[in-house]
Backbone as JSON Lines, residues from 0, in Angstrom:
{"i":0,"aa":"X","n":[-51.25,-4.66,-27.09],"ca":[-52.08,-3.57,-27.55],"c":[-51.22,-2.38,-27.9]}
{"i":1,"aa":"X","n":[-51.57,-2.04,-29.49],"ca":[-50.78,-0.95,-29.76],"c":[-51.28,0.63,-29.12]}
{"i":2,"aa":"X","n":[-50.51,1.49,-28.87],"ca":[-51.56,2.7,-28.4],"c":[-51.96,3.39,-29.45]}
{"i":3,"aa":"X","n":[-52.28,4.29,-30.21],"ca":[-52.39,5.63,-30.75],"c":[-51.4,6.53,-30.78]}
{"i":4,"aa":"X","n":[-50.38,7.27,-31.7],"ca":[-50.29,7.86,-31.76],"c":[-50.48,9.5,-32.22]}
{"i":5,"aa":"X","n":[-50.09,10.47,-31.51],"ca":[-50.36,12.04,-31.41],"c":[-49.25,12.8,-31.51]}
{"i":6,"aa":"X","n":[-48.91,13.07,-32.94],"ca":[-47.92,13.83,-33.29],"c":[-47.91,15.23,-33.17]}
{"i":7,"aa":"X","n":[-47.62,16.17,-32.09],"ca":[-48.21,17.7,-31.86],"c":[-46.75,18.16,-32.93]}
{"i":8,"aa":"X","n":[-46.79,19.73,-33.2],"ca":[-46.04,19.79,-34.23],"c":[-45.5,21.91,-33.62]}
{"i":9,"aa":"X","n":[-44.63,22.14,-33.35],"ca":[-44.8,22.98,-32.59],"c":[-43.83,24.51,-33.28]}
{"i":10,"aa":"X","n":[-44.16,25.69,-33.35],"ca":[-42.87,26.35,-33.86],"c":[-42.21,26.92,-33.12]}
{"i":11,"aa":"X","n":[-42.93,26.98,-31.68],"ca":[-41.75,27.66,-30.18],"c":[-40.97,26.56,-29.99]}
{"i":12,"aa":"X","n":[-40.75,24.82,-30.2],"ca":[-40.02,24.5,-30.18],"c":[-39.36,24.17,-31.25]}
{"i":13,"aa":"X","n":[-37.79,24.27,-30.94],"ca":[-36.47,24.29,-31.86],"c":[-36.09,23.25,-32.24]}
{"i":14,"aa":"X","n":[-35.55,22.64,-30.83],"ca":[-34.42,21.34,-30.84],"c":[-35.26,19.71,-30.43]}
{"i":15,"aa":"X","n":[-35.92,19.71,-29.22],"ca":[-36.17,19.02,-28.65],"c":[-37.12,18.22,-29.38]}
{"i":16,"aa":"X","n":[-37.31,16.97,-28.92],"ca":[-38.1,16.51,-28.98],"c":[-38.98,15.42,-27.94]}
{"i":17,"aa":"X","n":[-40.35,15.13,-26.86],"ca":[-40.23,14.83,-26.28],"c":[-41.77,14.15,-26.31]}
{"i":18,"aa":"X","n":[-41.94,12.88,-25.59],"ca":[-43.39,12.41,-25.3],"c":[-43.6,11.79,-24.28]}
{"i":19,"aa":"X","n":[-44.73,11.77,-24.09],"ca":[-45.48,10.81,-22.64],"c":[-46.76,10.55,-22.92]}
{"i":20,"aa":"X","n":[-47.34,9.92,-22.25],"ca":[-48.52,8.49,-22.38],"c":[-49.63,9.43,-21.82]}
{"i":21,"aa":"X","n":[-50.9,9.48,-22.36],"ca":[-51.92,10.45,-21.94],"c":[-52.74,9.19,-22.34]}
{"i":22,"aa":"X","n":[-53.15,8.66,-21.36],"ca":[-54.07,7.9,-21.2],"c":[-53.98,6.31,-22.43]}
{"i":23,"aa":"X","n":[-54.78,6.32,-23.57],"ca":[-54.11,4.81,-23.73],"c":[-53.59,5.48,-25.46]}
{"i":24,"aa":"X","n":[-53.26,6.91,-25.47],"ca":[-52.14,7.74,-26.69],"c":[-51.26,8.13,-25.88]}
{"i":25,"aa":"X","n":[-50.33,8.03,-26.96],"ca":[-48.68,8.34,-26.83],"c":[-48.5,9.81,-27.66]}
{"i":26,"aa":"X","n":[-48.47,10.96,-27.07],"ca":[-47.96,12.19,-27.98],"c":[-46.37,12.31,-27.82]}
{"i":27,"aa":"X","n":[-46.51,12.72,-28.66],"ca":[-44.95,13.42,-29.43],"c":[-44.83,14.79,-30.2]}
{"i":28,"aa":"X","n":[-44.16,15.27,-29.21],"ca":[-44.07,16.74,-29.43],"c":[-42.61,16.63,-29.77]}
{"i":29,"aa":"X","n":[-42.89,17.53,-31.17],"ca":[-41.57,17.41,-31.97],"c":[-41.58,19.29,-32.74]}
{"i":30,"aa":"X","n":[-40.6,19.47,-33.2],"ca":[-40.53,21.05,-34.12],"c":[-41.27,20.94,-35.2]}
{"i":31,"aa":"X","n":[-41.53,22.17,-35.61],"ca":[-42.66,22.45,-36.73],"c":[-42.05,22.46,-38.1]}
{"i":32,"aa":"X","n":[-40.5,22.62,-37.99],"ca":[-40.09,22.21,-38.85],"c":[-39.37,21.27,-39.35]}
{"i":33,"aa":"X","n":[-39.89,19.8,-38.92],"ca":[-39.36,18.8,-39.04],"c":[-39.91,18.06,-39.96]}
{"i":34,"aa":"X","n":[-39.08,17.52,-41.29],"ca":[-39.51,16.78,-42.51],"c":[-40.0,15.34,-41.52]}
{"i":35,"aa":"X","n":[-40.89,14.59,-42.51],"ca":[-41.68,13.56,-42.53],"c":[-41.03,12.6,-41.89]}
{"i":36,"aa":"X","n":[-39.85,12.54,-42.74],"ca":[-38.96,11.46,-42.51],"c":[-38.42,11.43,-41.37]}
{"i":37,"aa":"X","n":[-38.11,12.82,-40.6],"ca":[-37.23,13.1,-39.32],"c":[-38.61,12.92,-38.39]}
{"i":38,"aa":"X","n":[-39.61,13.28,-38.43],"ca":[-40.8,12.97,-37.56],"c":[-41.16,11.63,-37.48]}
{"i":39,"aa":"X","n":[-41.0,10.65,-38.51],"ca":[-41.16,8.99,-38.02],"c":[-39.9,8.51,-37.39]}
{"i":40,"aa":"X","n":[-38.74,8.79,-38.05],"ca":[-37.98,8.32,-36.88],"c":[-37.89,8.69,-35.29]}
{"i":41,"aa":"X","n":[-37.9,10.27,-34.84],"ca":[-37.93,10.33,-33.71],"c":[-39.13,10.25,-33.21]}
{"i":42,"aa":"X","n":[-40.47,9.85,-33.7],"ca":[-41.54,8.77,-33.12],"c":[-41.0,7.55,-32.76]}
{"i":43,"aa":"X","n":[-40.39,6.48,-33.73],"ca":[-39.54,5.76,-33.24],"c":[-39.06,5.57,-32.29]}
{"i":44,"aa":"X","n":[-37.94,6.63,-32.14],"ca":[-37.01,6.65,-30.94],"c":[-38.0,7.1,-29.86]}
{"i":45,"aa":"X","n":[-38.93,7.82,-29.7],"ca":[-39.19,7.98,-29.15],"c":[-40.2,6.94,-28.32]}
{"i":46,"aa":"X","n":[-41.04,6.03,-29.16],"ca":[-41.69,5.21,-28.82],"c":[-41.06,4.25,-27.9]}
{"i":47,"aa":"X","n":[-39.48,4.01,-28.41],"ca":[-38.53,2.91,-27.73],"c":[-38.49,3.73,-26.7]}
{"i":48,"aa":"X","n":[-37.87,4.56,-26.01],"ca":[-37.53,5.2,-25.02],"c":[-38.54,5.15,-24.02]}
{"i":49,"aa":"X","n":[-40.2,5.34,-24.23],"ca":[-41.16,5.28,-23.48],"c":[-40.91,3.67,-23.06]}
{"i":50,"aa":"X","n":[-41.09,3.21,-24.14],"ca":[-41.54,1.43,-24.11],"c":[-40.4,0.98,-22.73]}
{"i":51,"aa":"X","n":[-38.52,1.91,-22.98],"ca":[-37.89,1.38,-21.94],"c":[-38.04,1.93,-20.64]}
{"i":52,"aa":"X","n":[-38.24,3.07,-20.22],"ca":[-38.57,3.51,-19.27],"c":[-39.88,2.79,-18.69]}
{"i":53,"aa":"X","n":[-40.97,2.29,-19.52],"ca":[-41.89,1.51,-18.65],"c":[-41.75,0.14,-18.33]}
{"i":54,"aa":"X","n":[-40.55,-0.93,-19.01],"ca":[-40.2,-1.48,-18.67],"c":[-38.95,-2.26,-17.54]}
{"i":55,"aa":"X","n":[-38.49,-0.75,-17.39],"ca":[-37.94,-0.92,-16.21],"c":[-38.36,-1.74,-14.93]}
{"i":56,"aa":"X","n":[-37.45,-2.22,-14.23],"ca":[-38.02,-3.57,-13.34],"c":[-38.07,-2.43,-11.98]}
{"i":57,"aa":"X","n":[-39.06,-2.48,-11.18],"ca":[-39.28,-2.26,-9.99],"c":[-39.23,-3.16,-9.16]}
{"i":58,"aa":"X","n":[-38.13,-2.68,-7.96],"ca":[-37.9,-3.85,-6.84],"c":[-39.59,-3.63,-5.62]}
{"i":59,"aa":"X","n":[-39.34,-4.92,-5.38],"ca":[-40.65,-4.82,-4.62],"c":[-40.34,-4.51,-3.13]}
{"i":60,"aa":"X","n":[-41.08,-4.42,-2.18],"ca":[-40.58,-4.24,-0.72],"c":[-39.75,-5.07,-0.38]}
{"i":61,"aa":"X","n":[-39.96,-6.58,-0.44],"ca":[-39.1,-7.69,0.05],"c":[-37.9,-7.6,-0.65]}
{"i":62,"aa":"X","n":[-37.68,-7.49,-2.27],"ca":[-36.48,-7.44,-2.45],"c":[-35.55,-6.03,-2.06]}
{"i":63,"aa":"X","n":[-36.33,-5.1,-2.01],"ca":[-35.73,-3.82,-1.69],"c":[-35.26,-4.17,0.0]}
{"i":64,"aa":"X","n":[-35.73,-4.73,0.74],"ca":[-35.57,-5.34,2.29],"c":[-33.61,-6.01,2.15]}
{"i":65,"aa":"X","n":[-33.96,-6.99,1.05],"ca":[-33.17,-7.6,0.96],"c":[-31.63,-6.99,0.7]}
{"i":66,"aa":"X","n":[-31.97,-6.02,-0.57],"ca":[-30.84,-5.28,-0.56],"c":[-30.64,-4.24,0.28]}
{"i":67,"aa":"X","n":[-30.87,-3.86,0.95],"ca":[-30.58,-2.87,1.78],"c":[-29.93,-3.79,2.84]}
{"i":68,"aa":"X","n":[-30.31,-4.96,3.2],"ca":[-29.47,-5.94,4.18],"c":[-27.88,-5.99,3.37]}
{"i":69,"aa":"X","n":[-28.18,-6.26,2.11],"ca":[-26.67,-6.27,1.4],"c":[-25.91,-5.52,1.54]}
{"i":70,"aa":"X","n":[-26.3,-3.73,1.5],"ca":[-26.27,-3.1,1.4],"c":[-25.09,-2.65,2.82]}
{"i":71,"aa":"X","n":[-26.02,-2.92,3.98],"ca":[-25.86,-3.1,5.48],"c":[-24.65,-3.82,5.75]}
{"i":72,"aa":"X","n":[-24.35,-5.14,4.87],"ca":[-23.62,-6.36,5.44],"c":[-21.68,-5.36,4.68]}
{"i":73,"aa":"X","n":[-22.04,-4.92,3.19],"ca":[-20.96,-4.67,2.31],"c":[-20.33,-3.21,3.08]}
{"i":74,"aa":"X","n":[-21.08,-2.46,3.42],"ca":[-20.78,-1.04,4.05],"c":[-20.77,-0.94,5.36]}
{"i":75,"aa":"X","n":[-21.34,-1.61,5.82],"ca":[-21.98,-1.56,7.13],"c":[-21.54,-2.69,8.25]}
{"i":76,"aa":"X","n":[-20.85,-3.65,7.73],"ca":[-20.52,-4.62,8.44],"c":[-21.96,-5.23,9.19]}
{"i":77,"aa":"X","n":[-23.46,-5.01,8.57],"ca":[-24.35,-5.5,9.08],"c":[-24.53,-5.33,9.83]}
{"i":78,"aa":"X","n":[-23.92,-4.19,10.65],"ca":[-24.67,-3.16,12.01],"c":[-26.02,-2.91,11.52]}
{"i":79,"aa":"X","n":[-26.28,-2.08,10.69],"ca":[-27.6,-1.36,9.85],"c":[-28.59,-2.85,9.99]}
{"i":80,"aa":"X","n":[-29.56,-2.81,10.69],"ca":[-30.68,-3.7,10.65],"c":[-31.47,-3.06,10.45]}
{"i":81,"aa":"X","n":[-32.3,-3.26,9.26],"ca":[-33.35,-2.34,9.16],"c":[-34.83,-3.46,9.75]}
{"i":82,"aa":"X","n":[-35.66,-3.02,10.04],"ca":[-36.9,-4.32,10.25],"c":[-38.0,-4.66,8.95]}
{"i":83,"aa":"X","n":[-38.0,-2.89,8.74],"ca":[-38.99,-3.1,7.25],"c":[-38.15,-1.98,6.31]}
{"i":84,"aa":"X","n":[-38.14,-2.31,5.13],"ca":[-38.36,-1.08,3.69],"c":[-38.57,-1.13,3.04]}
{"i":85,"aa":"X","n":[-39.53,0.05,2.32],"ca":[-40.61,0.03,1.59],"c":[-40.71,0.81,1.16]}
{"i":86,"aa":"X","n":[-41.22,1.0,-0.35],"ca":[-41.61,2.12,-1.06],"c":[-43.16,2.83,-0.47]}
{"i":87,"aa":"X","n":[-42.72,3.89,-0.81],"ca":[-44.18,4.91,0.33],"c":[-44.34,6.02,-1.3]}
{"i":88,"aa":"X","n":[-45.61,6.66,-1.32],"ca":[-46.19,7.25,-2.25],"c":[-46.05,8.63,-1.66]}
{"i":89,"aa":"X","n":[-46.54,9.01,-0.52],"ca":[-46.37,9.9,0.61],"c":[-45.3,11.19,0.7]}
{"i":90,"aa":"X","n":[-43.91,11.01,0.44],"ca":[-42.86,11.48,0.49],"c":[-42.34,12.3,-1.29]}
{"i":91,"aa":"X","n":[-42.64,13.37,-1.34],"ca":[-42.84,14.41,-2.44],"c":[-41.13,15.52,-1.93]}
{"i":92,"aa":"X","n":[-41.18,15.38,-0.93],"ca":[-39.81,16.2,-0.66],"c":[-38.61,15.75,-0.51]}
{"i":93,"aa":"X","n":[-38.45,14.55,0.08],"ca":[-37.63,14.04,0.51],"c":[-37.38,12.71,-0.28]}
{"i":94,"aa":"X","n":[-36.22,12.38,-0.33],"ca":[-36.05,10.52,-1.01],"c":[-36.32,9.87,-0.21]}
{"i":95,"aa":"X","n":[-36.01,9.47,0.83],"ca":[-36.13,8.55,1.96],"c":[-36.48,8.82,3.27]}
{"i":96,"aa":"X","n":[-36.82,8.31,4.1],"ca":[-36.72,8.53,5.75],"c":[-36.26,7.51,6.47]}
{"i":97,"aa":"X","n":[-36.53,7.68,7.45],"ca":[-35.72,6.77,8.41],"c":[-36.44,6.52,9.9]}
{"i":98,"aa":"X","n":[-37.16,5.53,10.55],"ca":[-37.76,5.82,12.24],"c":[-36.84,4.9,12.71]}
{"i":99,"aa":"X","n":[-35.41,5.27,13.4],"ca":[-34.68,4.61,13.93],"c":[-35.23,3.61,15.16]}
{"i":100,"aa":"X","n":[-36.2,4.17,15.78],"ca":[-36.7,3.26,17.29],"c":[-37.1,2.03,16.46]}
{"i":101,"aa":"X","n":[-37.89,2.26,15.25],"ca":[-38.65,1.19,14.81],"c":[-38.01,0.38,13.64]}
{"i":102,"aa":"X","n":[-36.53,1.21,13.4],"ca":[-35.81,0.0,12.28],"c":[-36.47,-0.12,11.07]}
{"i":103,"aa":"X","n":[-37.55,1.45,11.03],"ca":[-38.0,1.39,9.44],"c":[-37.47,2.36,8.78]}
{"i":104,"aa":"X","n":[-37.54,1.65,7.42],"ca":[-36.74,2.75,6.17],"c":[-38.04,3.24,4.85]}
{"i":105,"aa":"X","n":[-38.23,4.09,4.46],"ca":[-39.42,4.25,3.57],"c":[-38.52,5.28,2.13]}
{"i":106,"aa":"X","n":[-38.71,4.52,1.23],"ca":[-38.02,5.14,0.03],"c":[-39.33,5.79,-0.93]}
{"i":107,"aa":"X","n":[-39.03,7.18,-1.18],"ca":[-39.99,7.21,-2.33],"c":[-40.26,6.9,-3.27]}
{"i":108,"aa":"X","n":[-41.3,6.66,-3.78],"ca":[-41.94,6.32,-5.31],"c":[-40.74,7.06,-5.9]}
{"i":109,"aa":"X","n":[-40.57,8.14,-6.04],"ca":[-40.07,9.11,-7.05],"c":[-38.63,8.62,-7.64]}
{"i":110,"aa":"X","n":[-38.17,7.37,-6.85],"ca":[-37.18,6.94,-6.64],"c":[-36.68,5.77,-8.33]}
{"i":111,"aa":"X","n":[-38.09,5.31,-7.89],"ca":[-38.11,3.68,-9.38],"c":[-37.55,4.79,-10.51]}
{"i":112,"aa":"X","n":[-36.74,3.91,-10.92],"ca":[-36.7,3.9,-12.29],"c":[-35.65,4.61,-12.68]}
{"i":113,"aa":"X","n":[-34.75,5.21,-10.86],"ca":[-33.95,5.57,-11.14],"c":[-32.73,5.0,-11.08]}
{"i":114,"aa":"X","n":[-31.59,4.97,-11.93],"ca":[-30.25,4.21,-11.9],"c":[-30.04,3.84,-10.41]}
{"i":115,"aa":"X","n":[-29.6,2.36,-10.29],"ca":[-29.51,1.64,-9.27],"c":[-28.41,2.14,-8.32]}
{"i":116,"aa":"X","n":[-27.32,2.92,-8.74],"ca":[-26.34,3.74,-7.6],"c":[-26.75,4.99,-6.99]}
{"i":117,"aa":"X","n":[-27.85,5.06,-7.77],"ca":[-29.19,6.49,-6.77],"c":[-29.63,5.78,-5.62]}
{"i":118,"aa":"X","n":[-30.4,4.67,-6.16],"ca":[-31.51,3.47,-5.4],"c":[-30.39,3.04,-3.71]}
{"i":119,"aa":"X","n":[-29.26,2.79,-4.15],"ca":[-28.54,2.05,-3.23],"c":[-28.01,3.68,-2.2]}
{"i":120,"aa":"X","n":[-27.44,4.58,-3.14],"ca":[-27.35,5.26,-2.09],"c":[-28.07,6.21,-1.5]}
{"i":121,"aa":"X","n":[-29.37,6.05,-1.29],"ca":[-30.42,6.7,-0.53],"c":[-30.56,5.4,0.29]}
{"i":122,"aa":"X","n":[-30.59,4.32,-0.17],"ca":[-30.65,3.34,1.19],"c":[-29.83,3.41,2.04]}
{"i":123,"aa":"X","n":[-28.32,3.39,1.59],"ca":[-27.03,3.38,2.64],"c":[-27.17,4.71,3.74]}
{"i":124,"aa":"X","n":[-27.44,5.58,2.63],"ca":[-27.93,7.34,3.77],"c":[-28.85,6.65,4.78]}
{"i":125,"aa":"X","n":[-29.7,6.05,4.51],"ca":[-31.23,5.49,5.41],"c":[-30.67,4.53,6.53]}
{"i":126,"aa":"X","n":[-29.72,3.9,6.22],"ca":[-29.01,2.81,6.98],"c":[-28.23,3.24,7.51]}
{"i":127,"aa":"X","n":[-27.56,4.36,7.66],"ca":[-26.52,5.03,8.28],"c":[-27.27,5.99,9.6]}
{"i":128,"aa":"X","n":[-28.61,6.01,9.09],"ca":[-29.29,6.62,10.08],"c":[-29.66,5.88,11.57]}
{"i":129,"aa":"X","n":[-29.64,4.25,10.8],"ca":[-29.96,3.84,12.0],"c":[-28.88,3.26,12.62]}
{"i":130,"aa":"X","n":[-27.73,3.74,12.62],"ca":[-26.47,3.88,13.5],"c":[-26.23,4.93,13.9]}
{"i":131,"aa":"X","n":[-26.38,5.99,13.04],"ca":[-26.26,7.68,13.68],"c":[-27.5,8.11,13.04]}
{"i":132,"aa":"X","n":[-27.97,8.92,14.17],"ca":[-29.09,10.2,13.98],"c":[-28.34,11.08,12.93]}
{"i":133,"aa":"X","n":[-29.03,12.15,12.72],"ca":[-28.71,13.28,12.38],"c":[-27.99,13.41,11.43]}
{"i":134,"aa":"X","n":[-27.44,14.89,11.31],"ca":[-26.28,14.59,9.72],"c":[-24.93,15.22,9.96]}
{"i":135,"aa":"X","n":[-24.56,14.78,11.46],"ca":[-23.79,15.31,12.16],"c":[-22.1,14.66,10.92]}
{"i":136,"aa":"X","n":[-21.05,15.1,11.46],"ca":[-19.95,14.61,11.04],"c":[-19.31,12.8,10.92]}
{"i":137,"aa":"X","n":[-19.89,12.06,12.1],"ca":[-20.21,11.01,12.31],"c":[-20.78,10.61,10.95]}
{"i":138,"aa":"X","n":[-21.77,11.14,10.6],"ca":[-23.21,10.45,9.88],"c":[-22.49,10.33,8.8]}
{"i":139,"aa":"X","n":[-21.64,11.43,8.15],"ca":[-20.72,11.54,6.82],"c":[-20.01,10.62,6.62]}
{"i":140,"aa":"X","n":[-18.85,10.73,7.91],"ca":[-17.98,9.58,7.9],"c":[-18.2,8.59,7.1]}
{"i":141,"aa":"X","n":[-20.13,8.11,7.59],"ca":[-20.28,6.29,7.6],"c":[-20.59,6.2,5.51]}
{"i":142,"aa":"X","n":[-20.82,7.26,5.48],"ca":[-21.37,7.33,4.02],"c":[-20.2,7.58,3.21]}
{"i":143,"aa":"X","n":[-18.93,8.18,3.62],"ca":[-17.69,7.49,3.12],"c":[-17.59,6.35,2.37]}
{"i":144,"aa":"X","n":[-17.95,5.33,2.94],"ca":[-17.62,3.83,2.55],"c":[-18.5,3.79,1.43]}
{"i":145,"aa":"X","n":[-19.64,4.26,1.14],"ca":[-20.28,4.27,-0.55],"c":[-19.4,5.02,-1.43]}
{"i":146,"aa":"X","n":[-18.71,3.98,-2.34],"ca":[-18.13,4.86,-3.74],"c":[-19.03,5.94,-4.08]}
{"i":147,"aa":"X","n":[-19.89,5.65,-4.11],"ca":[-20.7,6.53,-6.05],"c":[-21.51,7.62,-4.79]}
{"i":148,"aa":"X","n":[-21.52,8.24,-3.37],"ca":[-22.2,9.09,-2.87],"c":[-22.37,10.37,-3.58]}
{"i":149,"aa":"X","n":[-20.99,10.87,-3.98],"ca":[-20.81,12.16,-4.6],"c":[-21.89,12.05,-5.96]}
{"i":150,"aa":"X","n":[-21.65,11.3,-6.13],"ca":[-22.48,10.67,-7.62],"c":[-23.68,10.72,-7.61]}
{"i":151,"aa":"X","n":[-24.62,9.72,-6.9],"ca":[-25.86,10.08,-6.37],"c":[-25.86,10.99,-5.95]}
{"i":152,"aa":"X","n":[-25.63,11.86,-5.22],"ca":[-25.85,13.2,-4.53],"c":[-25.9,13.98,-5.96]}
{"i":153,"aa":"X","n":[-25.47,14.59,-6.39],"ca":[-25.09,15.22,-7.66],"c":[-26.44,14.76,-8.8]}
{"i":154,"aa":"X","n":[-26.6,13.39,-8.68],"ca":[-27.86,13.11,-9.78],"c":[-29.04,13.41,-9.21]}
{"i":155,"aa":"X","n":[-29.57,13.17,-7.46],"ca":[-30.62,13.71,-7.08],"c":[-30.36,15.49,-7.41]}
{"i":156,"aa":"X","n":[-29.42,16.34,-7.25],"ca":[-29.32,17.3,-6.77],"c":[-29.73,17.96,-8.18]}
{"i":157,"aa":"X","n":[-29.5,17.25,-9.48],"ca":[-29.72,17.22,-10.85],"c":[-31.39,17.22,-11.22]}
{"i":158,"aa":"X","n":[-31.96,16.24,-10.3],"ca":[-33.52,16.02,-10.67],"c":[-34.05,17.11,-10.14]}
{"i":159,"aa":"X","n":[-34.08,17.29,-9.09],"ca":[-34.38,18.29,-7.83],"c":[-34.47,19.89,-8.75]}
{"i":160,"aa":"X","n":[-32.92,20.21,-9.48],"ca":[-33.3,21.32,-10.59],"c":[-33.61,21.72,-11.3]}
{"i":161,"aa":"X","n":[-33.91,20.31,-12.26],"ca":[-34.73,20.25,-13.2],"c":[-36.75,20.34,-13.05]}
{"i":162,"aa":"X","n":[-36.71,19.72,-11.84],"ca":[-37.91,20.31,-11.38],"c":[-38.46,21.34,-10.91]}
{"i":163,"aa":"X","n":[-37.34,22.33,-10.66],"ca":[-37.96,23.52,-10.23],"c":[-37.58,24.55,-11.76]}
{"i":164,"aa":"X","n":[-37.31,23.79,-13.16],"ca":[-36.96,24.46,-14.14],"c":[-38.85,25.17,-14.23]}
{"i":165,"aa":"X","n":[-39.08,26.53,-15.26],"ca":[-40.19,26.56,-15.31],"c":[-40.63,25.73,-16.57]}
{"i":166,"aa":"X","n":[-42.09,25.65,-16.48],"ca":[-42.78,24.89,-17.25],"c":[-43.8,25.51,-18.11]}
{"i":167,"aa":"X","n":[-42.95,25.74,-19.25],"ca":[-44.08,26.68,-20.89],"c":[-45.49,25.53,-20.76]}
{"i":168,"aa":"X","n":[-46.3,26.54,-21.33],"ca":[-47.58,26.24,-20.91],"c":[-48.25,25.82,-22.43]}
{"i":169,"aa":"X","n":[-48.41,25.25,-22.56],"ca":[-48.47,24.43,-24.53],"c":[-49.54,25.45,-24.84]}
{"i":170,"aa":"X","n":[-49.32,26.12,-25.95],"ca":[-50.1,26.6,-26.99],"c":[-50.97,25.86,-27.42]}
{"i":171,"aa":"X","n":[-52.4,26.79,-27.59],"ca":[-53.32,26.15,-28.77],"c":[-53.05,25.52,-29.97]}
{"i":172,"aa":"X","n":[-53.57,24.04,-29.98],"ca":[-53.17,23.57,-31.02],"c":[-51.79,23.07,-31.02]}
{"i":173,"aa":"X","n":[-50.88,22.96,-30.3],"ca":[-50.33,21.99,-29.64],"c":[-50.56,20.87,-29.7]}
């Protein structure tokens, strides 16, 4: 099923161009002064870009279980037992948690879809918890052994600012 498209056409914006799925239409907000020709292609591109972002594969609980055991065995020497982990809807502040008594790990929604060295190292943080509490010097140490931490850290720390960027409020006719 094809959707509909909704070409908004804008003169406060310059450069950008950007869309998302409003129910079963696709808008595309593009500059007001953009020829015909430059408005079907970055519909185009833009259509692909939606199409890949929704096709992105989401791990399910069991496989997310699974890697985080990998996860455990490669960094962790398989100390890190987790019992359950699972994506939770719940968690708006935080990426992950951790109930060490109970060996559960809960990753947020907010998480899918993001590059898999994000995904892995919010698990290893989660798995490190249930060897050390807290975020004492210890806790660092163990997160050492993840290459890409600085990395992930830096790309959450990236989303995190971009969300508190403010948000222009679309003009009439928009």
């Amino acid at each position: 099923m094809t959707s509909a498209v909704e070409v908004r056409r804008s003169a406060r914006r310059s450069r950008t161009v950007s869309a998302y799925r409003e129910g079963d239409r696709t808008i595309v907000l593009i500059p007001a002064r953009m020829s015909e020709a430059e408005e079907r292609r970055w519909v185009g591109v833009m259509l692909e870009k939606l199409a890949a972002q929704e096709n992105r594969r989401v791990l399910g609980d069991a496989e997310l279980t699974e890697r985080a055991e990998r996860l455990s065995a490669q960094y962790f020497d398989g100390r890190a037992r987790p019992a359950s982990v699972r994506w939770v809807t719940n968690q708006n502040t935080r990426w992950g948690s951790c109930t060490p008594a109970e060996g559960s790990i809960r990753l947020s929604h907010r998480l899918q879809g993001m590059p898999e060295y994000v995904v892995d190292y919010v698990l290893v943080h989660e798995l490190a918890h249930l060897l050390v509490p807290g975020h004492g010097p210890g806790f660092w140490r163990l997160l050492e052994a993840y290459p890409r931490t600085e990395r992930a850290r830096g790309y959450l720390e990236g989303v995190v600012s971009a969300d508190r960027l403010p948000h222009l409020p679309a003009a009439r006719g928009e």
